[in-house]
Each structure stands twice: as structure tokens, then as C-alpha cells.
C-alpha positions in Angstrom: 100.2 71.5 108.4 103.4 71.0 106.3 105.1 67.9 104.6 108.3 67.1 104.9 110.8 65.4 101.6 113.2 62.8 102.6 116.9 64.5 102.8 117.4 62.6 99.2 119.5 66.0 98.4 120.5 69.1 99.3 117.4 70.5 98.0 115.4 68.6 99.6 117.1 67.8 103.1 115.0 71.1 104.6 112.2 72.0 102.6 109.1 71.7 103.8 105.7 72.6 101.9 101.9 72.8 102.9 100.1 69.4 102.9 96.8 70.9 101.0 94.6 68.8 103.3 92.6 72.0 103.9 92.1 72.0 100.0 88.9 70.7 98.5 89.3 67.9 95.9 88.4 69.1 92.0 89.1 72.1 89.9 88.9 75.7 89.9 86.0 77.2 88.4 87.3 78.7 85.3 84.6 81.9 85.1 86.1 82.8 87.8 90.0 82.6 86.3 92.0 85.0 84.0 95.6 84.8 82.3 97.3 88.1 83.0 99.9 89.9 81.3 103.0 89.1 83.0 104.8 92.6 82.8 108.1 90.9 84.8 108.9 94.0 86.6 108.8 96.6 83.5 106.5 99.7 82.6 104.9 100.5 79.4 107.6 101.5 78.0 109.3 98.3 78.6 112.0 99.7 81.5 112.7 97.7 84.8 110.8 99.4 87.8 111.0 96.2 89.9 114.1 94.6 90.4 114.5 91.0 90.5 111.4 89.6 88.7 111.0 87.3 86.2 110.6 83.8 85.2 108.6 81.6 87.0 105.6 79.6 86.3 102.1 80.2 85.2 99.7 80.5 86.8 95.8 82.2 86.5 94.4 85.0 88.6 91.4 83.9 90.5 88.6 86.8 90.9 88.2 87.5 94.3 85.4 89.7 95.4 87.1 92.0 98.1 83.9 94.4 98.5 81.4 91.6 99.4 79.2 92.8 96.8 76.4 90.1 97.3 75.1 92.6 101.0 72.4 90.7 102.6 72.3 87.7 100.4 73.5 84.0 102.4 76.1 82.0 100.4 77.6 78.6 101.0 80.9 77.6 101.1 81.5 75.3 98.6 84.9 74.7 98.5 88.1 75.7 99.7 90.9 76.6 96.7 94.6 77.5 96.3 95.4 80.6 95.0 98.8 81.3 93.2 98.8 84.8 93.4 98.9 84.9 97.6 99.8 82.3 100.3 96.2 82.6 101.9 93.4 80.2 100.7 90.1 81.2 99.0 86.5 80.1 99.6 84.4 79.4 96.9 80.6 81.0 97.9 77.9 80.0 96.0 75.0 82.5 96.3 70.8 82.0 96.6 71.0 83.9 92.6 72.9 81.2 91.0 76.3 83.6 91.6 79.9 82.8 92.3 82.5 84.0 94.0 85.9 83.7 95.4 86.7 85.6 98.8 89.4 85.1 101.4 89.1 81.7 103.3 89.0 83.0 106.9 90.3 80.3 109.9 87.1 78.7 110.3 85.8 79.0 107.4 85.0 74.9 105.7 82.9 73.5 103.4 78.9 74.0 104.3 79.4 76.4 106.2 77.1 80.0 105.4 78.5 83.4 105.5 76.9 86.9 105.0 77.6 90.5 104.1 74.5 92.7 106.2 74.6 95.9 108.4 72.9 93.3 110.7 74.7 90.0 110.3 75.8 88.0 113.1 79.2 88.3 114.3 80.5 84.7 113.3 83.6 83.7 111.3 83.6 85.2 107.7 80.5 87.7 108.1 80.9 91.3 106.8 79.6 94.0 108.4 80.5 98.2 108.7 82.7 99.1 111.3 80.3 100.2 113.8 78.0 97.4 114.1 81.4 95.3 115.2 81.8 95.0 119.1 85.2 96.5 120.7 87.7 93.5 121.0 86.4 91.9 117.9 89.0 90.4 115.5 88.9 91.4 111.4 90.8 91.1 108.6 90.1 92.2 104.3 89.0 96.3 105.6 88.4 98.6 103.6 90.4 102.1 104.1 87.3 104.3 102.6 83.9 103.1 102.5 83.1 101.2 99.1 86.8 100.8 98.4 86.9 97.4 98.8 89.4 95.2 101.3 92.4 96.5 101.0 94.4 95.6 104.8 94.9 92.5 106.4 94.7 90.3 104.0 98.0 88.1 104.1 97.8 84.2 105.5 97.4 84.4 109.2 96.8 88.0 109.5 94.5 89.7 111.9 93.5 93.1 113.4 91.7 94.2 116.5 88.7 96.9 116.9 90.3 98.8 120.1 88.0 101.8 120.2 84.9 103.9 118.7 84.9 107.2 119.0 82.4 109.9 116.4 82.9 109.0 113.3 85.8 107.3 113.6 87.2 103.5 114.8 90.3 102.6 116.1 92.0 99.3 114.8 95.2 97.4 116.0 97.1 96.5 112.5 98.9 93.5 112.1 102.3 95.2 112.0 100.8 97.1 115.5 100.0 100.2 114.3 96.4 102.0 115.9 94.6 103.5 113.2 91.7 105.7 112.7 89.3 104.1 110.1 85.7 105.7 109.2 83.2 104.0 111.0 81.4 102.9 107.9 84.8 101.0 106.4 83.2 97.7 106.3 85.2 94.3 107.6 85.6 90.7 107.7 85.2 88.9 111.0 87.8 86.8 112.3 91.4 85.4 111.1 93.1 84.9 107.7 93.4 81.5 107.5 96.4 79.6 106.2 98.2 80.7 109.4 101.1 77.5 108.5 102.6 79.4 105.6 105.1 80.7 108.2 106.4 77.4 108.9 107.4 76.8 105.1 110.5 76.4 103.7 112.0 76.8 100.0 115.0 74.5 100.9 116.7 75.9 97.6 117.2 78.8 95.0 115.0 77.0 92.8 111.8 77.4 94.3 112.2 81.1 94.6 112.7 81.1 90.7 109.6 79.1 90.7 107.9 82.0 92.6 109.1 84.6 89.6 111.8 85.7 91.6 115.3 86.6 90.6 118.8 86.4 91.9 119.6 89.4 93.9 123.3 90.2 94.0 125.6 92.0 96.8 125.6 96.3 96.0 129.6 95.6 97.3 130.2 92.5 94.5 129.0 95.3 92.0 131.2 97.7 89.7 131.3 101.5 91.5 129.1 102.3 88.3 126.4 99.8 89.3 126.3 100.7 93.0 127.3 103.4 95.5 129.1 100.2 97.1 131.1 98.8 94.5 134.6 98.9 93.8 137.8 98.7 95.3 140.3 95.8 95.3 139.1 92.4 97.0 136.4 92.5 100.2 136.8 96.4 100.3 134.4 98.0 102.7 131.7 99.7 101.1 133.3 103.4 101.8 130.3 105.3 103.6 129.4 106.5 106.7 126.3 104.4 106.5 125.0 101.5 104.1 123.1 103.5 101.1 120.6 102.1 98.8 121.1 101.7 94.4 119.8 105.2 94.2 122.1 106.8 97.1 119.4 106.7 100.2 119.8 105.6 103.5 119.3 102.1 103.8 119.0 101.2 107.2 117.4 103.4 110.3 116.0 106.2 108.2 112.2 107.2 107.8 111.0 106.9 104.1 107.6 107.8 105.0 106.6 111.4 103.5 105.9 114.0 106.3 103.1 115.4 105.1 101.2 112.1 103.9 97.6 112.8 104.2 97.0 109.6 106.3 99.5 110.4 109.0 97.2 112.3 111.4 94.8 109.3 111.8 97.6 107.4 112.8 97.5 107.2 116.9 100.3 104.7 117.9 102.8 103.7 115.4 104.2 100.3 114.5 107.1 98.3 116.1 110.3 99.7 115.7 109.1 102.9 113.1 110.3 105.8 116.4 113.8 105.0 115.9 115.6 108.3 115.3 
């Protein structure tokens, strides 16, 4: 759910935010917490690779155990936390050694309630299990694109994917963005939702909060100098003077495939996402 601000000023007259409700009361559990280096878009040596970042406030990085390292051990969920680093919520799992550890909140996933990573695990809400003991139509979210690698898809606020099909060695799962892909039948997965599906309703109401979030102004490429921009220039609103709208570098910026052709994943894709077969 989200809270509203009375319209007190133009920042606030739309924002909304989440009301935390489905956050547990107390801390975070500092042994779990670390203070990274905030590298603000540069490389090593100090040059901008990421445009537009910068700023914003601190905040710690909560360890979060993406391969489900505690396989065929119960935990209890403790608590429910906020994570600054993503807009999805993490569960706090206390373990039958003493052990803690964060992993993604799924949808029904509350306080008390027990969760376990097994080859034989029931298939209830925030149980991990390999891909082929997972029955066809089954939801998932946190898989892992090689077996042992750790979660590494579906893992944003309300995301979710579907198993569609087993065949050899292989499964068949429905992406959030749509896309069918072939995934080793040993990748292992999380069952059911992301939760924190309401972070869609949010909004900033003002430039501010984005600057909260470490994010920078970004600037028209046509309000630019012609040595900044393949669009700048020219006397007044000038048209950008292309056939097409190019990126900083001189690419295509709309309509054109940036995927590499001969990507080693592409033959284990089977249906691609929305929109991608536009020529």
C-alpha cells in the first residue's frame, strides 16, 4: 500500500510513497550489513563509465544469500526488512545452527512462517528447489542461470516467471519481460512471487527524490554543444540533423538490435520478448 502527503506544495501535491506496514518494527541486524565504496559511476582509474550518478544518501548493503546455501536446513522468518539497494523487501531467516540470513521476501512470505531449500521440499511460498522437481505451471522468481551460480533473474519487486515446459536436460521458463528460455534442469529456483508488488504505484513527485536515489540530472543530446552530442548545435530548437535519433557515441537509438549476434545464450532462447522482432 502507499501513503499519500497533503498537496502542502508542489512537491508534495503527487507523491506518493510505500506505507512500510509490511515492515517488521526494530533494526537491521548489523552482521549482516556493510558500507560499500560508492564508486559514483567511475572506474579505477577514476573515469565516468555511468552517466548520471552521484550524490545521494547512504545507505548499507544488506547480505543477501542468493544461492540458498543452508539446503535441507528449516529457517523461520523472523522478520521482514527494507533494503536500500532494491525496491523488493528482504526476510530475515533464522536457521536450526544459530545462522542468519537475508533472502528475497517472496508475496507470502510473514513473520513465523518456515521456508526450506531441499531437492524434496514442498512446493509452498519461498521454498527452493532444482528445476526439475518443480511442477509445469509453477510460478518462480531468484533462478539461477547455471547450476551453483546463485539467483541471478527475477528478482525485482513484483516479478515472476512461469515453468512452461521440461524437455532432457533442459526447462523452459516464461521471463518476466516474456521471453521462453532454456534453463538446465538442475538451475535451482524460488517458488512463488517477488513480493513488494506496490512499488509500481510510487511516485517521486519531484527532482529531489531522484537525487535522493544517487541519480543525476540528465540533459537533452539537442540542448548540448555539437562537440558534446551528435545532436547539438544549430541556432534555437534546430532539429537534431539525422536521419534517425543517434545515441552520445553515434548508435542508433531507437528500433535497432544491440544484442550481439553470436551471443552464446541466443540458441536457448525459444520465443523472444515483447517488442525485440521489430526490424
Amino acid at each position: 500500500m502507499t501513503r499519500f502527503f497533503k498537496p502542502s506544495n508542489p512537491g508534495s501535491r503527487h507523491r506518493n510513497i510505500s506505507d512500510f506496514k509490511d515492515v517488521s518494527l526494530g533494526k537491521r541486524d548489523k552482521k549482516l550489513t556493510v558500507a560499500l565504496l560508492r564508486c559514483k559511476g567511475r572506474n579505477n582509474r577514476g573515469i565516468i563509465t555511468s552517466r548520471h550518478r552521484g550524490g545521494g544518501h547512504k545507505r548499507l548493503y544488506r547480505y543477501v544469500d542468493h544461492h540458498r546455501s543452508k539446503i535441507g536446513m528449516v529457517g523461520v522468518v523472523k522478520a521482514i526488512h527494507y533494503d536500500p539497494y532494491r525496491n523488493a523487501r528482504l526476510a530475515l531467516i533464522y536457521y536450526q545452527d544459530g545462522t542468519k540470513q537475508y533472502i528475497l521476501q517472496g508475496r507470502g512470505l510473514k513473520p513465523g512462517t518456515n521456508v526450506l531449500s531441499s531437492v524434496s521440499a514442498p512446493i509452498s511460498e519461498g521454498n527452493s528447489l532444482p528445476l526439475k522437481n518443480i511442477p509445469l505451471g509453477t510460478q518462480v522468481h531468484n533462478l539461477e542461470c547455471f547450476p551453483g551460480g546463485g539467483g541471478k533473474l527475477i528478482r525485482a519487486a513484483g516479478a515472476v516467471g512461469q515453468l512452461v515446459a521440461k524437455e532432457k536436460k533442459y526447462a523452459a521458463v516464461r521471463l518476466p519481460s516474456g521471453e521462453v528460455r532454456l534453463f538446465l534442469r538442475n538451475c535451482w529456483a524460488t517458488i512463488g512471487q517477488v513480493g513488494h508488488e506496490d512499488c509500481l504505484n510510487i511516485t517521486l513527485g519531484k527532482a529531489g527524490a531522484t537525487r535522493w536515489k544517487g541519480r543525476r540530472p540528465k540533459v537533452r543530446g539537442s540542448a548540448m554543444n555539437p562537440c558534446d552530442h551528435p545532436h547539438g548545435g544549430g541556432e534555437g530548437r534546430s532539429p537534431i540533423g539525422r536521419v534517425r535519433p543517434v545515441s552520445l557515441w553515434g548508435k542508433a537509438a531507437l528500433g535497432v538490435r544491440t544484442r550481439t549476434k553470436k551471443k552464446y545464450s541466443t540458441p536457448y532462447i525459444i520465443q523472444r520478448r515483447k517488442g525485440f522482432n521489430r526490424s
